[in-house]
Every structure is written in C-alpha cells, then in structure tokens.
N, C-alpha and C positions, 0 to 999 in steps of 0.2 A: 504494500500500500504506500501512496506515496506521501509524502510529506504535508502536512495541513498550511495553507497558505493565509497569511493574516492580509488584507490588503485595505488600504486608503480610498474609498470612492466618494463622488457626490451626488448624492441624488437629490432633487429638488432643492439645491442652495444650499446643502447641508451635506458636511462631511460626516461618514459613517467609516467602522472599520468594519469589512466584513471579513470571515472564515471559511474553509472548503479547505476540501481536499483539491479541488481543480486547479488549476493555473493560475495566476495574476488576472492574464487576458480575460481568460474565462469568466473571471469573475468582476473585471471591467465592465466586460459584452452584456454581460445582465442588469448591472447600475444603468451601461445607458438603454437598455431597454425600458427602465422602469421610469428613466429620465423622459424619456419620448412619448412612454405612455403621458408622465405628465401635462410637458409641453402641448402634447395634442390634446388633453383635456382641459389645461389652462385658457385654450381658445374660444371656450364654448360657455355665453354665460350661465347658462343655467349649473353649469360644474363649480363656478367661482362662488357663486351665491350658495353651494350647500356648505353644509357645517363640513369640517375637517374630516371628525368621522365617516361622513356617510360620502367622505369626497376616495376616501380611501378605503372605503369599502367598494364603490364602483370598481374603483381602479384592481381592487384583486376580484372583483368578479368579470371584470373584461379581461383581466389575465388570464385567469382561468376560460375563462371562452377562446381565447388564444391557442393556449393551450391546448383543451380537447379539441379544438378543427385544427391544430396541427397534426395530434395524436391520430385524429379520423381521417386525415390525407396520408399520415405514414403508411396505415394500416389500410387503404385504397393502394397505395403504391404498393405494397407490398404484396397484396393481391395478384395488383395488374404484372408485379415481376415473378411469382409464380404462375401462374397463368403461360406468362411468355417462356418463362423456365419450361412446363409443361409441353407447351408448343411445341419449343424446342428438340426437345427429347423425340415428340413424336417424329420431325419431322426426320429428325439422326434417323431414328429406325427405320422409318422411309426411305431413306437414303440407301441405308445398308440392305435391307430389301431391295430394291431396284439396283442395286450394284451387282449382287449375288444374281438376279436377273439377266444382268446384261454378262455377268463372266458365265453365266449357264449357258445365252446364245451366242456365247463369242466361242466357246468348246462344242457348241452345235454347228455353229457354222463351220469351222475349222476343219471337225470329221467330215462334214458334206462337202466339201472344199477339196478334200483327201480323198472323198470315195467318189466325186466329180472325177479328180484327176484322173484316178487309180482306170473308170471306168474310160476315160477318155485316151488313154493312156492302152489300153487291152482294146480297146476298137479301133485305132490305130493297126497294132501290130495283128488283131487277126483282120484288117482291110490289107494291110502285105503280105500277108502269109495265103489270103485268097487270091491277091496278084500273082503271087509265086504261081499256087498252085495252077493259075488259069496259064501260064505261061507252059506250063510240063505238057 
C-alpha cells in the first residue's frame, strides 16, 4: 500500500488539508472538481440566496448525480466492450472455420488437379500407343 498523502488545496476561498492514499494530483483533480462545482453554482441566484447548508447539501447531491451517470456510463461501456469482446471471439471462430474450409478445398483441388493430370497424362500416352499400334 502506498504511502498516505497529506496535501494543501482550496476549495471555495479556503484552504483545506486533505488525506489519501492517492497522489498529490489526485487529490488536486478533486478540490478543483468541487471548486467548479462551486463556481458553476455560485452563478445561479437562487444557489447564493440558500442558507450554507442547504447550498452544500445541493452540491453533494449533484455530486452524487455525477457520480452515478458516471458509474451508469462505465457500466454501459463496459457492456458495449463485452459485447464487442463477444463479437469478436465469434467472428475468430468464423474465421478459423472458413480457413479450415478453404485448406479443405485447396487439398480438394490439388488431388483433382493431380488426378486431372494423372488422367491427362494416360490419355496422352494411350492416344500414342494407339498411333503406334495403327502404324504396325
């Protein structure tokens, strides 16, 4: 496990120290999330007029709405990449199927290719050996 990180952020005008096991970054990248959320709700009067509390109760329940339609699109993408994983797989098998297919008509052809010859090859010498013999 790695080392617990104490770090200096500010979130709305105010310096906080916060803790984690994550990174400095990491734990930057979430102050100014929470910075953002505010500045985007500091625009909006009806957000300035609530009491504190109930300004920062909004703010963790759009969080959390955040959150789960993040959580709900991971869990779509991860669908949609098994799915395509699936796909996938099938279409290998497909693939290897019609391989086996084609090395099966290509050993088809080859013996008919050989027994053309073979056969073209013996009509040949018995149309000279009927020469011959019309000649005797």
């Amino acid at each position: 496990m790695s080392a617990k990180t104490d770090t200096e952020v500010i979130i709305d005008g105010k310096v906080f120290t916060i803790s984690g096991y994550e990174s400095e970054e990491y734990l930057q990248k979430v102050a100014s999330y929470i910075n953002n959320k505010y500045a985007e709700y500091k625009k909006v009067d009806s957000f300035r007029r609530l009491p504190v509390d109930y300004q920062n109760i909004l703010l963790q329940i759009n969080s959390a709405d955040d959150y789960f339609k993040a959580k709900n699109q991971v869990s779509l993408l991860e669908d949609e990449l098994k799915k395509s994983e699936d796909d996938l797989c099938a279409i290998k098998h497909e693939l290897i199927a019609t391989q086996i297919k084609l090395d099966t008509l290509e050993k088809n052809y080859q013996a008919a290719k050989k027994e053309a010859d073979d056969l073209y090859a013996k009509s040949i010498r018995l149309e000279t050996e009927l020469k011959e013999r019309d000649k005797k």
